[in-house]
Structures are given as structure tokens and as C-alpha cells.
C-alpha positions as protocol buffer text, in pm:
chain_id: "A"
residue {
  index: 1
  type: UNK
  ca { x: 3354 y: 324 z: 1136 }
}
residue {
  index: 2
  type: UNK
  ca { x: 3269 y: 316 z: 1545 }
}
residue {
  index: 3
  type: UNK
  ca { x: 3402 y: 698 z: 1528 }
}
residue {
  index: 4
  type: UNK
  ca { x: 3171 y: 805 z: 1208 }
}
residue {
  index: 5
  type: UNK
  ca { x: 2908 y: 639 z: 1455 }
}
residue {
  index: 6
  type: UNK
  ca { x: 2969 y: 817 z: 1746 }
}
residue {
  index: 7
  type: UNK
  ca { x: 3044 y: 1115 z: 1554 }
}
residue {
  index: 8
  type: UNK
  ca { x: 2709 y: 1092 z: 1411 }
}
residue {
  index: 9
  type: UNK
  ca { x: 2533 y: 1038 z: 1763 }
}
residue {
  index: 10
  type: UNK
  ca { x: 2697 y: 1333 z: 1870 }
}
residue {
  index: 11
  type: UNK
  ca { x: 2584 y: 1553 z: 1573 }
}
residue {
  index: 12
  type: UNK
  ca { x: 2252 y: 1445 z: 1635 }
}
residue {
  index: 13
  type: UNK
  ca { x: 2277 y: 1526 z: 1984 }
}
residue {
  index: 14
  type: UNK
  ca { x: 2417 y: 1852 z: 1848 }
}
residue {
  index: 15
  type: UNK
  ca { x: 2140 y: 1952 z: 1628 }
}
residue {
  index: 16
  type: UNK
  ca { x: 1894 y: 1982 z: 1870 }
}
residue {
  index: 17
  type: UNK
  ca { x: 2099 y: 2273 z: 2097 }
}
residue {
  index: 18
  type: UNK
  ca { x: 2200 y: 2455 z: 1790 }
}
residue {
  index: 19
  type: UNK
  ca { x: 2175 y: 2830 z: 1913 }
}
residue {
  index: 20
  type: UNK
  ca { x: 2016 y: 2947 z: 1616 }
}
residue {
  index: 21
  type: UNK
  ca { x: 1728 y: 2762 z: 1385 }
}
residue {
  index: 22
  type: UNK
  ca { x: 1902 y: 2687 z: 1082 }
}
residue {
  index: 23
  type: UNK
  ca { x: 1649 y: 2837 z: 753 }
}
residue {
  index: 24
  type: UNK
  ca { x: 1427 y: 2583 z: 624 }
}
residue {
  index: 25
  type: UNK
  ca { x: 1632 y: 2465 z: 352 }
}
residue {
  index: 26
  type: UNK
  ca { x: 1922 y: 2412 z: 558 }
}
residue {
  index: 27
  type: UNK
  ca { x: 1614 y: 2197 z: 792 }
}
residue {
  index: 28
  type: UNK
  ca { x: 1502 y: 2001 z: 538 }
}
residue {
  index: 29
  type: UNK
  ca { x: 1890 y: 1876 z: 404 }
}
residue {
  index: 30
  type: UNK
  ca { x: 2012 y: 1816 z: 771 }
}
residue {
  index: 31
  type: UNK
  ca { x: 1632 y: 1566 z: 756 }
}
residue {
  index: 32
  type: UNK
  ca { x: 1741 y: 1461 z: 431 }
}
residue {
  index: 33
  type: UNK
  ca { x: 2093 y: 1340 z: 538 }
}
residue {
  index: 34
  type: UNK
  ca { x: 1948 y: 1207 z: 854 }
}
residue {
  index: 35
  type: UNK
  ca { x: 1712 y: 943 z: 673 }
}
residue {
  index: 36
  type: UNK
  ca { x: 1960 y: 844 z: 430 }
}
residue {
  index: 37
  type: UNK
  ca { x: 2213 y: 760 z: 694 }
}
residue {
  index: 38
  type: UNK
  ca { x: 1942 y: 572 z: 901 }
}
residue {
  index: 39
  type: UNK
  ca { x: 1702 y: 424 z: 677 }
}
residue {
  index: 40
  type: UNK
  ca { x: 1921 y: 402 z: 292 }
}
residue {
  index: 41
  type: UNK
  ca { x: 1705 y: 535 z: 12 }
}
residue {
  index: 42
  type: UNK
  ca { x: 1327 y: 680 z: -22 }
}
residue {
  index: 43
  type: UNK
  ca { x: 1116 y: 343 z: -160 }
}
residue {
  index: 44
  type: UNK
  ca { x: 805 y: 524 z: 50 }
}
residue {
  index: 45
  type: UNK
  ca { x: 531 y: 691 z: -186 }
}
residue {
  index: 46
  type: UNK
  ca { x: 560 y: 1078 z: -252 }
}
residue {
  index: 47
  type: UNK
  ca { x: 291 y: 1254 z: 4 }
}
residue {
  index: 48
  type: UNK
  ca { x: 11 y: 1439 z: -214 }
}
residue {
  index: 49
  type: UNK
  ca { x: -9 y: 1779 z: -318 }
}
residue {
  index: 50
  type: UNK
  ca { x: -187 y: 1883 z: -9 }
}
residue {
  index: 51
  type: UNK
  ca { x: 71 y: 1741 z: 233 }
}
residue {
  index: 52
  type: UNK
  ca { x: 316 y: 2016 z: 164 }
}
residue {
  index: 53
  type: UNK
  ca { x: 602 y: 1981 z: 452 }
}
residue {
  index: 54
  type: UNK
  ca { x: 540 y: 1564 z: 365 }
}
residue {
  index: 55
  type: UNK
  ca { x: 627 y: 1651 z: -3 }
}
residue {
  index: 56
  type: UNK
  ca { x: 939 y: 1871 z: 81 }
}
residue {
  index: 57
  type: UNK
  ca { x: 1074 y: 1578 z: 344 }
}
residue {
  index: 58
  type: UNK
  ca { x: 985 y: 1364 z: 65 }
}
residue {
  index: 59
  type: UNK
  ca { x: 1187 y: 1554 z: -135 }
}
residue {
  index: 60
  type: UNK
  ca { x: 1504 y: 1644 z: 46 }
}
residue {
  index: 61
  type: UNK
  ca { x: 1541 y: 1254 z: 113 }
}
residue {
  index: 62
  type: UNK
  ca { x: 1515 y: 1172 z: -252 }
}
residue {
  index: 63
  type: UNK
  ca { x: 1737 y: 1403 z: -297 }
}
residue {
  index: 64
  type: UNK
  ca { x: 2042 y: 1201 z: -121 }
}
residue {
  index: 65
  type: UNK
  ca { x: 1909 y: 861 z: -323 }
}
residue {
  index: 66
  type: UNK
  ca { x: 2227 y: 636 z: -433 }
}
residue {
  index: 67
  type: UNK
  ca { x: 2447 y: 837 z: -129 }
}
residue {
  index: 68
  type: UNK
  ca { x: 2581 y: 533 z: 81 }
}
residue {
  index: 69
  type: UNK
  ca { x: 2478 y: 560 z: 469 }
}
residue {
  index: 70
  type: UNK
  ca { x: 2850 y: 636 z: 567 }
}
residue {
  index: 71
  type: UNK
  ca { x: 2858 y: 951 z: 324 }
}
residue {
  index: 72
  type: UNK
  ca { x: 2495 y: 1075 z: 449 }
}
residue {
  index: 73
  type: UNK
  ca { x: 2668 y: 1029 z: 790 }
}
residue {
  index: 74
  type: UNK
  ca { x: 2971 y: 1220 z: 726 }
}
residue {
  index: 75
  type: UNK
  ca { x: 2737 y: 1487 z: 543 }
}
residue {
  index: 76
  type: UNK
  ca { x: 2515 y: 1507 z: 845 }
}
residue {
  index: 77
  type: UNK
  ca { x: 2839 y: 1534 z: 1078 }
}
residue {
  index: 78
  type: UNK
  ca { x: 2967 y: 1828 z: 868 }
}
residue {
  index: 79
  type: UNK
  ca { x: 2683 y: 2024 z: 765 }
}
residue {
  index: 80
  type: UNK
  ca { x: 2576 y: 2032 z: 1181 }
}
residue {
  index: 81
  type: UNK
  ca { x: 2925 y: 2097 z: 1299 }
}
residue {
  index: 82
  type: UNK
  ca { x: 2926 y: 2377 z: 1050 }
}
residue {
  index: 83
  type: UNK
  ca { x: 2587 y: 2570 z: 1185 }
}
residue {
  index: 84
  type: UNK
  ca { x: 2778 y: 2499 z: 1617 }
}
């Protein structure tokens, strides 16, 4: 578990050197991920229809609901060590 952790600090670390801006869908599951692993699942309301980058965040969280925080971390590791 302390290496998932520090595996996870790293890949955060990671993500912001990346050499090349991952596309946005690739942005918004590496966000996704991210919340899950630090904050469990989405319980905040769904941004409007006029808050578009709120409703895809919104979104890409939801989508990881009912993934533990140890998967989303593991996720997060991969999918970040995969764009390095």
C-alpha cells in the first residue's frame, strides 16, 4: 500500500512534465482517476448545461463511481506511466 502511495505521488508529479499534452479525453480520464483516488465517488451536483468543461469533469469522475481508491490509483499510475 505505502508503494501504490508513493507510486501515485510520483505519477502525479509525472503528469505535470509529460512532454506532450495528452488529447482531451485522455485529460479528462487521468482528472477522472485522480478524484476517485483522492476524494471516492462524485456525491457533488452535475454543473449546468452552460458550464461545459464542469459537466465533462463531472462526467469523467462519475464515470470511475464504485472503482475503490486503490484501483483509481493504480489506473492513474498506469495510464500516466503509459503517456512518459
Amino acid at each position: 500500500m505505502a508503494d501504490l502511495n508513493a507510486d501515485f505521488e510520483a505519477a502525479v508529479a509525472n503528469s505535470r512534465k509529460l512532454s506532450q499534452r495528452p488529447d482531451n479525453a485522455t485529460l479528462l480520464k487521468i482528472y477522472g482517476l485522480y478524484k476517485q483516488a483522492t476524494a471516492g465517488d462524485n456525491t457533488e451536483k452535475k454543473p449546468g448545461f452552460g458550464d461545459m468543461v464542469g459537466r465533462a469533469k463531472w462526467d469523467a469522475w462519475a464515470a470511475c463511481k464504485g472503482t475503490s481508491s486503490e484501483d483509481a490509483k493504480q489506473q492513474y499510475v498506469d495510464l500516466i506511466n503509459s503517456l512518459s
